[in-house]
N, C-alpha and C positions, 0 to 999 in steps of 0.2 A: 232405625239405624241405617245408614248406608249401607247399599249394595252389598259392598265387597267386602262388609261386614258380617254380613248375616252367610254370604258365601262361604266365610272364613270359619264360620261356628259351623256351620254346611259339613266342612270339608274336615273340622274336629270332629265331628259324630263318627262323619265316614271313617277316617285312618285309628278312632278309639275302635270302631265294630272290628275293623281288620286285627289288629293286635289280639280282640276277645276272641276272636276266630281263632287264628293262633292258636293264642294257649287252648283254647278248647280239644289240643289231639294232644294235653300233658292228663299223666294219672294226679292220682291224687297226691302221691309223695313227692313228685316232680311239681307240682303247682306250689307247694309248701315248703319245696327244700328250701334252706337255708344256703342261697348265693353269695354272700358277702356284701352284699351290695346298699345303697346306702337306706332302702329297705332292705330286709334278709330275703325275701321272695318274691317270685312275682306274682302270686296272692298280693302280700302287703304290700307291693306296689301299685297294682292296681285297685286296693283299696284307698287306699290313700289317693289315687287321681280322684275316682270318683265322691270323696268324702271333699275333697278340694272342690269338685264341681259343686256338691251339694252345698258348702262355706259359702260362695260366691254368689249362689240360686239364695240365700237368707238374704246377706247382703243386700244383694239387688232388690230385695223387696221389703226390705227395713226393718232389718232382722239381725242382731248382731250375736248367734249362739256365743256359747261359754265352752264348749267342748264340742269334739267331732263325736260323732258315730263309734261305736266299740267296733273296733276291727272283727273282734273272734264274732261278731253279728255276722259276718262271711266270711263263714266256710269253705264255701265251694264258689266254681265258675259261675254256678248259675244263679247262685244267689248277689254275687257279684251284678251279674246282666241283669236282673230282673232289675234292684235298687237305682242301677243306672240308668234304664228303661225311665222310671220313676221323675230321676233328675230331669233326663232330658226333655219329656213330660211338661214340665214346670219352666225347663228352659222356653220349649217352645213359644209355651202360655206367657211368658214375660215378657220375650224379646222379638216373639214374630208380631206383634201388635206394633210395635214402637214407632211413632213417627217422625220424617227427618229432622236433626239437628237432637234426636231423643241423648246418643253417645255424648255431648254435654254436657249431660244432667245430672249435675254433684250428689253423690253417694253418699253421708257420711254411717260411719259403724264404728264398734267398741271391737277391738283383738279379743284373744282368750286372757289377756290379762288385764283386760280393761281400758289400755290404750286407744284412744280415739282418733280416728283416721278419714281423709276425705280424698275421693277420687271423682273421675267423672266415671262414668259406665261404660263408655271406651276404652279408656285406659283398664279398667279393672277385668273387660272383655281381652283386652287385649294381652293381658297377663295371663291372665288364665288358659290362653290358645299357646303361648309359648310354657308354661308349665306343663300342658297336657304335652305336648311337641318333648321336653326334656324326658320325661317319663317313659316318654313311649319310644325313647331310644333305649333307656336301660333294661327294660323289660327284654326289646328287641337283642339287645345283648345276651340277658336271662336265657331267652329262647336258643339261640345260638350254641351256650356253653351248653345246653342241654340237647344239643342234636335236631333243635325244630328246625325246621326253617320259616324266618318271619317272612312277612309280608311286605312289600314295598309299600310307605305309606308318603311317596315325595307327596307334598300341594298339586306338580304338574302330573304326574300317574293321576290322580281325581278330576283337575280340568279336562284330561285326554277320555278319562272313562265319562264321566257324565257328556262330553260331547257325542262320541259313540252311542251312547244310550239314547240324545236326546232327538239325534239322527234317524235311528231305529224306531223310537217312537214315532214321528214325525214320518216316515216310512209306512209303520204302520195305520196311523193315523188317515193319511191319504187312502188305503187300501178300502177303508169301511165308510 
């Protein structure tokens, strides 16, 4: 995949880990309440990102499930973080290999109702980075009406921090 692709899924891990951060100072009745929102909580909103990551990880490897994940499979935060650890896992092993011109390369899959569909792997990459992005505002909301305060998760907060860091390294690197 191009560069500023693989950056882009980069920069989706980053601004998913901040949000899990987040919620990680809600109790347990706070992770579970029932917000109104177009999941009831931000539990099942973030089950549903990562059960959406997990959709797109079959896909891409020629996999068309019939059903997601049972939500009440997560519980808690951590079971949450762990499964998605899992994904990204799987993300990594797919899409860090890929070589140029890979984002091309027609996908075809069956929906949950059997529907048959064809994208390239860019396009379905690229959906997927704007649904995590949608998600991770209502949660962001979620956190809000419950007193957290979220995280800034702009694209340009992540280019400014990993240049800092890569500075720092790069710093230290000279030192040894």
């Amino acid at each position: 995949m191009p560069l500023t692709s693989l950056q882009e899924i980069e920069y989706d891990r980053w601004a998913n880990h901040r949000i899990l951060d987040a919620a990680a100072q809600l109790d347990a009745e706070q992770f579970t309440r029932n917000m109104g929102s177009s999941f009831a909580s931000i539990r099942d909103t973030l089950v549903h990102m990562v059960c959406a990551e997990w959709l797109w990880l079959e896909r891409w490897q020629g996999h068309s499930p019939k059903e997601y994940p049972n939500p009440l499979d997560f519980p808690t935060l951590d079971r949450v973080r762990e499964y998605w650890a899992e994904i990204e896992a799987g993300q990594i092993q797919s899409l860090g290999t890929l070589c140029e011109g890979s984002e091309q390369r027609r996908v075809r899959y069956a929906n949950f109702e059997g529907v048959e569909w064809e994208y390239s792997l860019g396009q379905m990459v690229h959906h997927l980075l704007i649904h995590s992005a949608y998600h991770r505002g209502q949660v962001t909301t979620m956190l809000r009406q419950l007193g957290v305060a979220s995280p800034q998760t702009d694209y340009l907060v992540y280019v400014g921090a990993n240049a800092v860091a890569n500075e720092l390294r790069d710093q230290h690197g000279d030192r040894n």
